[in-house]
C-alpha positions as CSV (number, residue, x, y, z in Angstrom):
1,X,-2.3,-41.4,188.2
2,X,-4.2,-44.2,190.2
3,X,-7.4,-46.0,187.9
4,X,-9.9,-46.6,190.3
5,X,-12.8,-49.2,189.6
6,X,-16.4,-48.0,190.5
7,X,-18.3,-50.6,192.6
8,X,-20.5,-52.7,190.4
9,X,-23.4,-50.2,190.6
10,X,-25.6,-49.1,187.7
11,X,-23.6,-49.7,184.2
12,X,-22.2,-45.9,183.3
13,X,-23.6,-44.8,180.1
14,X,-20.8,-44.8,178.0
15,X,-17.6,-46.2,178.3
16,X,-15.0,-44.7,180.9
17,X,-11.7,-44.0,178.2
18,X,-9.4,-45.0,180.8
19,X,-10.9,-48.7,179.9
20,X,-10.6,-52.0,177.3
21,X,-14.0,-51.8,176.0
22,X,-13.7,-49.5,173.4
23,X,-17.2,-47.4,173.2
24,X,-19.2,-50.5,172.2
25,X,-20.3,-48.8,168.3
26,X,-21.5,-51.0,165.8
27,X,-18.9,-52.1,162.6
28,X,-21.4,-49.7,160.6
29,X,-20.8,-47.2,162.9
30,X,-17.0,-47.8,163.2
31,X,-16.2,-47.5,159.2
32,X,-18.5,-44.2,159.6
33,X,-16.4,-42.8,162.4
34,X,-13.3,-44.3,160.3
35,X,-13.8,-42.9,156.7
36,X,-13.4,-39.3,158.6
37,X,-10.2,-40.4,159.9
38,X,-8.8,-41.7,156.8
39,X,-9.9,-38.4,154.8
40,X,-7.3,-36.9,157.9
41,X,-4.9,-39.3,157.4
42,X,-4.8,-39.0,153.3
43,X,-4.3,-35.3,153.5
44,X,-1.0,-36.0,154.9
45,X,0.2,-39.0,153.5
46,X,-1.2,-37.8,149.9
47,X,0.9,-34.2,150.4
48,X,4.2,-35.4,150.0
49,X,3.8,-37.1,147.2
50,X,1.4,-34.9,145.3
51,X,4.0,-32.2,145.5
52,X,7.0,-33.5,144.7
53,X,5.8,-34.2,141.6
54,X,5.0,-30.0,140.8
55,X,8.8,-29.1,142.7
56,X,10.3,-28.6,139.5
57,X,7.3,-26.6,138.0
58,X,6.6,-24.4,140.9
59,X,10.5,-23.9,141.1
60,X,11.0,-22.6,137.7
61,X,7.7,-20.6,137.7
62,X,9.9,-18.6,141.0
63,X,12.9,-18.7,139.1
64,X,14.5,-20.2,142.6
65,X,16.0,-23.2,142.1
66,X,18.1,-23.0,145.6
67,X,15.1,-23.1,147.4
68,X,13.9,-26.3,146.2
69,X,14.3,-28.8,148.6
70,X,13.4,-26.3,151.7
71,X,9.7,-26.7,150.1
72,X,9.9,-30.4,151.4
73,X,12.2,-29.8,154.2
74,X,10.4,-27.2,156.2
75,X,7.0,-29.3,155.8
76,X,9.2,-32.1,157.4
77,X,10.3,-30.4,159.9
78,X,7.0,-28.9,161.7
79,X,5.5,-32.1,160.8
80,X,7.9,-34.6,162.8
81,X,8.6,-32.0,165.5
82,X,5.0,-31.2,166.5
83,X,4.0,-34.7,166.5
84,X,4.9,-35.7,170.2
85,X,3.3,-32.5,170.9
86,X,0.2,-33.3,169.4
87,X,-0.1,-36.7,171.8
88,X,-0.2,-35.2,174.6
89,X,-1.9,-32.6,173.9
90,X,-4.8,-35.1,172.8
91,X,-4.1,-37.2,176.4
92,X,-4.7,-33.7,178.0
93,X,-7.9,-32.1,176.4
94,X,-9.4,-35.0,174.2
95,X,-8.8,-36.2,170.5
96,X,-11.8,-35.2,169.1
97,X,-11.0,-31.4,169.6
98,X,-6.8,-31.5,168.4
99,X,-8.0,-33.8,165.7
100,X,-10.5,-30.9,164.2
101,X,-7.6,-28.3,165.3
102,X,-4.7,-30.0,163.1
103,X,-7.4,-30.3,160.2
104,X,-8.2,-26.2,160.2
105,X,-4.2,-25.7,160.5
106,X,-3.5,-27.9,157.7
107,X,-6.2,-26.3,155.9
108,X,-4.9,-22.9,156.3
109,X,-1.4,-23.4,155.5
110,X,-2.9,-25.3,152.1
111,X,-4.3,-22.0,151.8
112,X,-1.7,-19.8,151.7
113,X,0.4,-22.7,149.9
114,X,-1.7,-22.5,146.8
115,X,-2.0,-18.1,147.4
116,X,1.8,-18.2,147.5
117,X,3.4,-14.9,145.7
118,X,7.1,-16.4,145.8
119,X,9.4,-19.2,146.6
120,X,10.0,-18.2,150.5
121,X,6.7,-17.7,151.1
122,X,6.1,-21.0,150.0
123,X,8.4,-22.7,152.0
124,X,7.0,-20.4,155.2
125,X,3.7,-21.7,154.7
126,X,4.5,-25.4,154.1
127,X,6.0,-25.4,157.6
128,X,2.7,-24.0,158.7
129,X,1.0,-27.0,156.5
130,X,3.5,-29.3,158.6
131,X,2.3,-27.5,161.8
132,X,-1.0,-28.9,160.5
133,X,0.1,-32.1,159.6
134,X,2.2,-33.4,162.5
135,X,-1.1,-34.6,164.0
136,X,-3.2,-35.8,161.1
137,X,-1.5,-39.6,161.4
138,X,-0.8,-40.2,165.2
139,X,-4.1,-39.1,166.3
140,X,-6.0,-40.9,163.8
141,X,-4.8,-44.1,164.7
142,X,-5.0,-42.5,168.7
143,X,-8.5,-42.0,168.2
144,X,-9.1,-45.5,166.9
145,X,-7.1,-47.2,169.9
146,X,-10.1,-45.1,171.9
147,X,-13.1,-46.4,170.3
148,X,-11.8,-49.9,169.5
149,X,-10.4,-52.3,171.7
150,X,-7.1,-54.4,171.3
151,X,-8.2,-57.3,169.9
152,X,-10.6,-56.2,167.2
153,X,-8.4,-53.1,166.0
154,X,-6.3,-54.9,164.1
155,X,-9.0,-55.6,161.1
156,X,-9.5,-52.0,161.1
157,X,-5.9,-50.7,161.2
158,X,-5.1,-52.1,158.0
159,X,-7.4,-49.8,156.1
160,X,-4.7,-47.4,157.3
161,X,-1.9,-48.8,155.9
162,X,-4.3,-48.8,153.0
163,X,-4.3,-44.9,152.7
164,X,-0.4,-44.9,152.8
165,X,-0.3,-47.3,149.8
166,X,-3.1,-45.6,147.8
167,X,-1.7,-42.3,148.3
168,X,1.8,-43.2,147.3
169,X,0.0,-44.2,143.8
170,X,-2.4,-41.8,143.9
171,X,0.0,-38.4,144.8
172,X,2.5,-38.9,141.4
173,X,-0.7,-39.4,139.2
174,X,-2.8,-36.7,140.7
175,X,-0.1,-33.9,141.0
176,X,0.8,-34.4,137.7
177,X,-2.4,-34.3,136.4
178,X,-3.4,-31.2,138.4
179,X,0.5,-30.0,137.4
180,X,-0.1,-30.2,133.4
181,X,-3.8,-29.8,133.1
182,X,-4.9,-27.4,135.1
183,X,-2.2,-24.9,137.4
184,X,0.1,-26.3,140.2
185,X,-1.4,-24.5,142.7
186,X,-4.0,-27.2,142.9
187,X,-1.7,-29.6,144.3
188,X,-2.5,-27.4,147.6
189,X,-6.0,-26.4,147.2
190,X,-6.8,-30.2,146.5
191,X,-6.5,-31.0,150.2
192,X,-9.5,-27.8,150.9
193,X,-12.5,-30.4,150.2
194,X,-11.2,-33.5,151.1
195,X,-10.2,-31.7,154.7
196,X,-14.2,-29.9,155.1
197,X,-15.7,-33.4,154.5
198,X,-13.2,-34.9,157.1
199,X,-14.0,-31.9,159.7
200,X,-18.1,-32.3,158.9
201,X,-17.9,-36.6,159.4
202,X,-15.8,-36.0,162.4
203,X,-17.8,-33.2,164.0
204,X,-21.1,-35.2,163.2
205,X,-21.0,-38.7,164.1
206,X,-17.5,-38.9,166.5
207,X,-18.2,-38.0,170.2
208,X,-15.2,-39.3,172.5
209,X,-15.7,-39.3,176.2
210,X,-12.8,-37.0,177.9
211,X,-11.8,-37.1,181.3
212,X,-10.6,-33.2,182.8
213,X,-8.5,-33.1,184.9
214,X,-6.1,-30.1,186.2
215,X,-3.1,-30.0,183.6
216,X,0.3,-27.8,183.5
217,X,1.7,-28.0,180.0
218,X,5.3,-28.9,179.9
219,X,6.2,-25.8,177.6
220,X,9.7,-25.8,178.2
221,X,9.9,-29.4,177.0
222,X,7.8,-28.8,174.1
223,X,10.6,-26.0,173.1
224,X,13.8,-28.1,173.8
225,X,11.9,-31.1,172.1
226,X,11.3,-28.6,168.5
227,X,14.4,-27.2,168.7
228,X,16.5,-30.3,169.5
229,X,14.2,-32.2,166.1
230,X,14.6,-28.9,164.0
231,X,18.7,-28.2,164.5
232,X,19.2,-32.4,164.0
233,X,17.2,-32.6,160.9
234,X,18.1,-29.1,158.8
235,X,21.6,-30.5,159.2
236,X,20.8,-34.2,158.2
237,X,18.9,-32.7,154.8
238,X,21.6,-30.2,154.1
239,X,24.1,-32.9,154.6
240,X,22.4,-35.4,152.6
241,X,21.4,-32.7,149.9
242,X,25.8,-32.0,149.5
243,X,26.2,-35.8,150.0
244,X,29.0,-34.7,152.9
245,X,29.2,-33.0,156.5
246,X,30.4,-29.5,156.3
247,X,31.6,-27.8,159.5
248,X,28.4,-25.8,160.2
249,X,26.5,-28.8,159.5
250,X,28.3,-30.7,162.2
251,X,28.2,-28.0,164.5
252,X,23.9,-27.7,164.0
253,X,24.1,-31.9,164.5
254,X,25.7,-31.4,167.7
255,X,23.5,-28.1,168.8
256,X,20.6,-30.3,167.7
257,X,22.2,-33.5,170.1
258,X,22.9,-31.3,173.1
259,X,19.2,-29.9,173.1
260,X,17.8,-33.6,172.8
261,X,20.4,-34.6,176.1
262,X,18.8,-31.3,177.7
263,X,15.1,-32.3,176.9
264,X,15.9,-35.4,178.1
265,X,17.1,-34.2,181.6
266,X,14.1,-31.8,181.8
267,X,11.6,-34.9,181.5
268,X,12.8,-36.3,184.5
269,X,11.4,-33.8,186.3
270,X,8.7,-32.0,184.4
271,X,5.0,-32.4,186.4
272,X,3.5,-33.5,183.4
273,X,6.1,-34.4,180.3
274,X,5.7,-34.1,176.7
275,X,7.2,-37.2,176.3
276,X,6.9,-39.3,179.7
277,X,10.1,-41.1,180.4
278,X,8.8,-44.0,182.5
279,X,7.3,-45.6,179.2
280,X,10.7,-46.5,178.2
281,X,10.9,-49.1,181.1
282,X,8.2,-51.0,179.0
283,X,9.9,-53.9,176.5
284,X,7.4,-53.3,174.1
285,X,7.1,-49.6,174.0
286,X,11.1,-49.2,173.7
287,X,11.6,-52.5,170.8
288,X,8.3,-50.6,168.6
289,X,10.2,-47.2,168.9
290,X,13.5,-49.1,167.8
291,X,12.1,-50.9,165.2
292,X,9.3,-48.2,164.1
293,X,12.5,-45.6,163.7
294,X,14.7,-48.5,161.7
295,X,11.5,-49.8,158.9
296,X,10.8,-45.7,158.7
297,X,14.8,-45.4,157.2
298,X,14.1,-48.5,155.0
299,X,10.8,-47.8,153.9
300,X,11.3,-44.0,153.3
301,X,14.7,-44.6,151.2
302,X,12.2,-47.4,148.8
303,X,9.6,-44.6,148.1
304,X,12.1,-42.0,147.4
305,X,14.5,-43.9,145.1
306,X,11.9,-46.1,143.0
307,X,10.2,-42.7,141.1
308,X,13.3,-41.5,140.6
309,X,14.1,-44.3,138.9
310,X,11.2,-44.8,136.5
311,X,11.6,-41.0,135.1
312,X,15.3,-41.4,134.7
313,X,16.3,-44.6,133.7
314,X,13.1,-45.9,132.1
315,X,12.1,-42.4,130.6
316,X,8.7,-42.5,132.8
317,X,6.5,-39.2,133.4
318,X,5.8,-38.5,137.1
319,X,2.2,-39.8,136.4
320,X,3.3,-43.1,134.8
321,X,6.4,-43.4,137.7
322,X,3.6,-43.1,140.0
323,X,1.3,-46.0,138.4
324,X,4.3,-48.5,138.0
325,X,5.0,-48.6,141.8
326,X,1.0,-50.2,141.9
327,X,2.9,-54.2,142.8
328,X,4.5,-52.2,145.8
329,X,1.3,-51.0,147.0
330,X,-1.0,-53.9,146.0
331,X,1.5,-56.3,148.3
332,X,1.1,-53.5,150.5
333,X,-2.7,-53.6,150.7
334,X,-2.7,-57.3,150.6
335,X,-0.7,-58.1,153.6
336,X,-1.8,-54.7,155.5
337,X,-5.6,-55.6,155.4
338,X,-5.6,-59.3,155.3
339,X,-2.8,-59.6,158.6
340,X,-4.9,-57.4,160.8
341,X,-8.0,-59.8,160.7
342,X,-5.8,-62.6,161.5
343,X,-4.3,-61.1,164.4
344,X,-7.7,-59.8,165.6
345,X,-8.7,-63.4,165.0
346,X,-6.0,-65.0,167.0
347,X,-5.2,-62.6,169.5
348,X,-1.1,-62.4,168.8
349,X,0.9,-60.5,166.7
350,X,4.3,-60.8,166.7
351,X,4.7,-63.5,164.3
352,X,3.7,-61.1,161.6
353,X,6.0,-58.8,162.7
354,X,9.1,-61.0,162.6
355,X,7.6,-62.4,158.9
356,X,7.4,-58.9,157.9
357,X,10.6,-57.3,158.6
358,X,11.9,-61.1,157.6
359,X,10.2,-60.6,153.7
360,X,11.1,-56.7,153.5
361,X,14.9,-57.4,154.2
362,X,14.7,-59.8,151.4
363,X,12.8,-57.5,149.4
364,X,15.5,-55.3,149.8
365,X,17.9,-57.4,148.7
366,X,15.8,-58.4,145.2
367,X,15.7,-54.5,145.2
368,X,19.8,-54.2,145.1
369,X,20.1,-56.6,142.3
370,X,17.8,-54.1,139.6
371,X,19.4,-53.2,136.3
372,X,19.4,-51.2,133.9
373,X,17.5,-53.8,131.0
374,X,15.6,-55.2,134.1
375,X,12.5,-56.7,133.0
376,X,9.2,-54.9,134.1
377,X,7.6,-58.4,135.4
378,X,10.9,-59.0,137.4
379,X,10.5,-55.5,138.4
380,X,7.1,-55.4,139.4
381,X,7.5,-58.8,141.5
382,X,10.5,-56.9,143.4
383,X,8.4,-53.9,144.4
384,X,5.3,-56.8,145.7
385,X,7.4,-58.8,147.8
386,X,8.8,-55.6,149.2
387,X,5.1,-54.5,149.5
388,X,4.2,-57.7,151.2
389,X,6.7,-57.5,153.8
390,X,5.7,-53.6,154.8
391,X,2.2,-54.1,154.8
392,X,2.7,-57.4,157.7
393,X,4.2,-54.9,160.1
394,X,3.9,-51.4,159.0
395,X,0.5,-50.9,161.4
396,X,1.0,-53.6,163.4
397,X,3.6,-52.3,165.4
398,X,1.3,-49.2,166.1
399,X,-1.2,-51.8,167.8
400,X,1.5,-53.7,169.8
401,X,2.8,-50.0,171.6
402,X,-1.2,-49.1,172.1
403,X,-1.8,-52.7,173.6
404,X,1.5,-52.3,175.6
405,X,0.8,-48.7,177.6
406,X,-1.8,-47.7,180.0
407,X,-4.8,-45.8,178.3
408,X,-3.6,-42.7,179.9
409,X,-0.9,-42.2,177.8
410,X,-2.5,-43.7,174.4
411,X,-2.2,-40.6,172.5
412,X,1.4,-39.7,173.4
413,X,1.9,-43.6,173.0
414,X,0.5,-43.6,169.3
415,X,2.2,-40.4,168.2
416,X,5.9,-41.2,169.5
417,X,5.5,-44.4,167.8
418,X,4.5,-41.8,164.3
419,X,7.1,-39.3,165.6
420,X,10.1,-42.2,165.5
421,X,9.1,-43.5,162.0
422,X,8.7,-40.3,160.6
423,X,12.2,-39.0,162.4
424,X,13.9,-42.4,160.7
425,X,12.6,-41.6,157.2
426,X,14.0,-38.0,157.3
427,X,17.3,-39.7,158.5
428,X,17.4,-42.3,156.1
429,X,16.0,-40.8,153.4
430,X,18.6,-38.3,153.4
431,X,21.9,-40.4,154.3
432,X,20.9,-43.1,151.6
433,X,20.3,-39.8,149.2
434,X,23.8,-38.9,150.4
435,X,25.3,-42.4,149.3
436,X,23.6,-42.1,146.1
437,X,24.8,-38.8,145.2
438,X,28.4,-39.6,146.2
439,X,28.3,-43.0,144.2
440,X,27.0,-41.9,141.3
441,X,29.5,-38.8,141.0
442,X,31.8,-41.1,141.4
443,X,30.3,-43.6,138.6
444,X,29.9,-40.9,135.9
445,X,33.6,-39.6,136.7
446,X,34.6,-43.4,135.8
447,X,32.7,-43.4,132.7
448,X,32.8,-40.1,131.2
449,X,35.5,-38.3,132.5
450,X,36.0,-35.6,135.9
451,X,34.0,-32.5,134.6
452,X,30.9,-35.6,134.4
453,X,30.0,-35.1,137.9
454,X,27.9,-32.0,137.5
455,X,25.6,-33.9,134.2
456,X,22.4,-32.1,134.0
457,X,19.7,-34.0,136.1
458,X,22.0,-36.4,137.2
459,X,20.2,-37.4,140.4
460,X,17.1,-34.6,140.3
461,X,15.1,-37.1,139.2
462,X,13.4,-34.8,136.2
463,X,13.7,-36.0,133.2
464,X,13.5,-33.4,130.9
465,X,17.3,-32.7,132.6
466,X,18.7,-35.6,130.0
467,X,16.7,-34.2,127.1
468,X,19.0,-32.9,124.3
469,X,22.1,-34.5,125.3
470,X,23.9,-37.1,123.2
471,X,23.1,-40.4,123.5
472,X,26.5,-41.6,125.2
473,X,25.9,-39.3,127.8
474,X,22.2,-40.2,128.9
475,X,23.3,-44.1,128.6
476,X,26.3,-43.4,131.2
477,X,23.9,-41.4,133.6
478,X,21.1,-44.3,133.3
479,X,23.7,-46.7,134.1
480,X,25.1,-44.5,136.8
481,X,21.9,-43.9,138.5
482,X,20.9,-47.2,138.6
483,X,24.4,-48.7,140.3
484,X,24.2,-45.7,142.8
485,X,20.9,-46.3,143.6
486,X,21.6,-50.5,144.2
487,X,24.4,-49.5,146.1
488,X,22.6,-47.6,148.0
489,X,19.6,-50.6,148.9
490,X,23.2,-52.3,149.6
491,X,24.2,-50.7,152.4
492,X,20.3,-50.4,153.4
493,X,20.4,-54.0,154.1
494,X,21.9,-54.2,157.5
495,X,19.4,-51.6,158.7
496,X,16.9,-54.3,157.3
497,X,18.3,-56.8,158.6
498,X,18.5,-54.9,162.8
499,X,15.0,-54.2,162.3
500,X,14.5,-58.1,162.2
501,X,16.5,-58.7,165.1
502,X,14.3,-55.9,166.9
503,X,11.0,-58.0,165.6
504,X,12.2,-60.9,166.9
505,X,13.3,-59.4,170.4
506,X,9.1,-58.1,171.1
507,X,7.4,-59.2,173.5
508,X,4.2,-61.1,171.8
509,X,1.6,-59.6,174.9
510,X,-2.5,-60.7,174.2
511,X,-4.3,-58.3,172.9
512,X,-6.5,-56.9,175.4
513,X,-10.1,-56.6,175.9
514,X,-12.0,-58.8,173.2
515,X,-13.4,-61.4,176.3
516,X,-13.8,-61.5,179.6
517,X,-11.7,-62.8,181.8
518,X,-12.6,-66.3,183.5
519,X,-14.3,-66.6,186.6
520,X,-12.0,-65.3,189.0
521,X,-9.4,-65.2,186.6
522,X,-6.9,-62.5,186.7
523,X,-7.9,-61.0,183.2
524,X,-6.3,-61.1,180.0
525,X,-2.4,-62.3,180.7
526,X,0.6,-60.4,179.3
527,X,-1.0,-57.1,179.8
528,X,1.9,-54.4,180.6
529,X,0.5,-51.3,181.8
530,X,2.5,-48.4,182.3
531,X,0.9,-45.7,184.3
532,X,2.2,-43.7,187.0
533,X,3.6,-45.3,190.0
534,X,0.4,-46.7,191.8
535,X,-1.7,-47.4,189.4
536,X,-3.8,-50.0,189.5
537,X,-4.1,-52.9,187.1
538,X,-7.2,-53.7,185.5
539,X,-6.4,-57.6,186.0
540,X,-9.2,-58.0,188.6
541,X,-11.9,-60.1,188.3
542,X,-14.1,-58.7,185.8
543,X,-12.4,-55.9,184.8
544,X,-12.1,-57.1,181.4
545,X,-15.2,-56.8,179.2
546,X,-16.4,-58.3,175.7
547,X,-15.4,-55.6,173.6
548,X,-17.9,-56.0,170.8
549,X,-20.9,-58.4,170.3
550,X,-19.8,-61.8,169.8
551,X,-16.4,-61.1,170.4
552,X,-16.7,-64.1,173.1
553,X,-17.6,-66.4,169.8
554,X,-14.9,-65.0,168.0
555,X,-12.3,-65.7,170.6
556,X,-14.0,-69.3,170.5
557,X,-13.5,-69.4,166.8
558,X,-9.8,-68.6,166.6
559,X,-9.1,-70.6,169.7
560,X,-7.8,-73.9,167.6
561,X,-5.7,-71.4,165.2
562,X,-4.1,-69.4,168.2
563,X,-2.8,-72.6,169.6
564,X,-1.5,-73.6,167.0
565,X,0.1,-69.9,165.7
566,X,1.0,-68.6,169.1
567,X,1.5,-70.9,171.9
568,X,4.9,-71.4,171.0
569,X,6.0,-67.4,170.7
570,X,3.9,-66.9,173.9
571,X,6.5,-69.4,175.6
572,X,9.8,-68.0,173.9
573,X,8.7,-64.5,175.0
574,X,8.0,-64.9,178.2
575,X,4.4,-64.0,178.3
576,X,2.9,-63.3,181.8
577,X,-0.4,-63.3,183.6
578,X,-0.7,-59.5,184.7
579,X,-1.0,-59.5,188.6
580,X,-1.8,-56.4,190.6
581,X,2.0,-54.7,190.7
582,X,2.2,-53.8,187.1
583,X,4.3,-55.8,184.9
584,X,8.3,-54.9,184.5
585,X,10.1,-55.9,180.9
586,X,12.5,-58.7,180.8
587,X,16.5,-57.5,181.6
């Protein structure tokens, strides 16, 4: 679709959203807009973990101990199949409105969560809480990319990579809290206040320009796209759950394949796609997808495995597992807050990106050498440096694909980028569960002879599994847990190590619209744009405007530093001056 720029008549009076300018609110204004969008965001980054820490209750108050996992598994998969969906759909009929809708859905399915009357219902209505869910992250950070422009988002996107830390700590604590003290039902209805506050800031003080336009939803893709994500990830889970591929599980991985290949096909052709092909030809949209579906494996696998090993090896309750992973998230909050006003400040970000993935591959590797006897300050400085190095990237890569793309395709932009990392942390989470499970079977055959591999609570992660049984026993599945789970950060490590070979293949583009351009110039350079054939750059003289007060001072401010921190990366990757044929990625 072809931008068109008005002739410099009267000044419109507010903000076209196909533009750099973001809607010119004050910072008061922005953390207003922004404390809605983080009470969205915590909902769903707060549900995972404030669950699994009930499973075990909720399972023996249903006497259905099979259907365990599916509690988490059917939440995963609504959640990372509807979120494409829920990016277009945002592109299509504005933010604002699919923002409020997957708030009510995720309210309703926490509904009938809590008002569950067995164990299938409950999984049936955490796929509805999924549903929900799917579009709670990507259009948060969508909706931000629309009010704030490039260069001053980053100092705001780390308060988001704040909520995933805090609610990493928070979730254990709180859902065991709600668990023991009061019924485990709360763990659902929990989210009912948070998500009416969220819905009454949003509704109150968030108003979004949208641009109508005549639409055809791409249903059939939508269906290929669900079906395709579903088929690949139950058999991924169940395989990862067995710690082998059974026939029928292979058979659902290739179902699951073929359906992606026919999606794929169908794109090409589809009037308007779910998932628009053409954005692939953009270097930076295809190395953040890479790398965003590589650190999701890594990061996922570290969350999973760490809890686990506080309640079994170190005795810890969910709460307390939950408290001692706070050097994770404080390195987490550190980097994640403090690196997006830098790059706001300079204007460049891939340097933190290549640091980043550089510190959390090493972080991985302090993470493979844990012990049994490991010392808690040793321990704690592992999980901070491993912090440190997610928090440098983990939302900066989100601002590099919404810098990269036309704002026409923002919201699908945003939520493929949330749709790949949340696709890689199902993946890895479940293959490096595989290769735990497998390694320790085999450890405790080693140490306490073949009928070991079926010790109670050997890899459930609930402690009261080891209670009762002799002391030999819980010292060989300690040990066992522990090696398995190394092992398993072991064979992590080349994945950590591709995603800094990715980092360091990104283009490092300016971040767009914090000045205007110089007289005559041809706007901000590097800019890729990736709109339909035609479309027009907004290169031209003056097409580029100060994105917030001052922001003209600012740019004057960092000027020095950004020399100094970016010339160099702006030479090795090839940055160019956007011209009016839009910008095509290095071969």
């Amino acid at each position: 679709m072809a931008v068109s720029h008005a002739a410099p008549a009267a000044p419109p009076t507010a903000p076209s959203p196909l533009d750099d300018r973001g809607l010119g609110l004050t910072h008061k204004q922005i953390l207003v807009v922004m404390s809605g969008l983080m009470l969205g965001m915590l909902l769903a980054a707060l549900d995972q973990t404030i669950v699994t820490t009930a499973l075990q209750t909720i399972a023996q108050d249903f006497g259905r101990q099979d259907l365990y996992s599916w509690v988490l598994t059917s939440y995963l998969l609504t959640s990372t199949a509807s979120t494409p969906l829920y990016g277009k759909l945002s592109d299509l009929y504005g933010r604002k409105l699919i923002f409020q809708a997957s708030i009510v859905i995720f309210l309703f399915g926490s509904v009938l969560c809590g008002a569950s009357q067995s164990m299938l219902q409950l999984v049936i209505f955490r796929g509805v809480q999924g549903l929900g869910a799917g579009g709670l992250i990507s259009l948060a950070l969508a909706i931000i990319g629309d009010i704030i422009p490039p260069r001053d988002r980053g100092k705001y996107q780390g308060y988001f990579g704040a909520v995933f830390g805090s609610a990493s700590v928070i979730g254990p604590v709180l859902g065991g809290t709600l668990t023991q003290s009061v019924d485990w039902r709360w763990v659902f209805y929990v989210n009912i206040p948070l998500g009416i506050v969220a819905l009454v800031v949003i509704n109150r003080v968030l108003h979004l320009p949208v641009v109508r336009r005549k639409v055809s939803i791409d249903w059939t893709g939508a269906a290929l796209l669900v079906v395709g994500v579903s088929l690949l990830l139950i058999a991924v889970q169940d395989s990862g759950r067995a710690a082998r591929i059974s026939g029928g599980n292979g058979l659902l991985m290739a179902a699951g394949a073929a359906v992606l290949v026919g999606f794929v096909l169908w794109e090409r052709k589809a009037v308007e796609p779910v998932l628009p092909l053409r954005l692939f030809r953009g270097s930076v949209f295809r190395v953040t997808s890479g790398l965003s579906f590589v650190t999701g494996a890594v990061m996922f696998g570290v969350i999973i495995f760490l809890p686990q090993y506080m309640q079994i090896v170190r005795g810890a309750s969910p709460t307390a597992a939950g408290l001692r992973l706070l050097p994770l998230m404080a390195g987490l909050l550190l980097t994640s807050i403090t690196s997006g006003r830098i790059i706001s400040r300079v204007g460049r970000y891939k340097a933190f990106v290549v640091a980043g993935t550089a510190i959390a591959a090493f972080g991985m590797f302090l993470l493979s050498r844990i012990q049994v006897d490991t010392s808690a300050v040793t321990l704690a400085g592992y999980m901070f440096v491993m912090g440190f190095g997610l928090g440098l990237f983990m939302q900066t890569t989100v601002l590099a694909i919404q810098n990269a793309v036309d704002r026409t395709d923002l919201g699908v932009a945003t939520s493929t980028a949330t749709f790949f990392r949340t696709l890689g942390g199902a993946i890895g989470a479940a293959v490096l569960g595989a290769i735990l499970l497998a390694q320790q079977r085999h450890e405790l055959i080693a140490r306490l002879g073949p009928g070991a591999a079926g010790t109670p609570a050997a890899g459930n992660g609930v402690r009261g599994g080891l209670d009762g049984l002799p002391a030999a026993v819980q010292t060989a599945v300690r040990q066992a847990f522990t090696d398995s789970m190394t092992h398993a950060y072991r064979v992590a490590l080349p994945v950590a190590a591709l995603a800094f070979v990715l980092a360091l293949l990104l283009r490092d583009l300016r971040l767009r619209g914090a000045a205007a351009p110089a007289a005559g110039g041809a706007g901000n350079p590097g800019v890729e744009l990736r709109g339909t054939p035609g479309a027009e750059l907004r290169g031209t003289p003056g097409a580029e405007l100060p994105g917030t007060p001052g922001a003209a001072l600012e740019e004057a401010a960092g000027a020095a530093l950004e020399e100094a921190a970016g010339a160099a990366l702006e030479e090795a990757a090839g940055a160019r001056t956007a011209s009016t044929e839009p910008a095509l990625p290095p071969q």
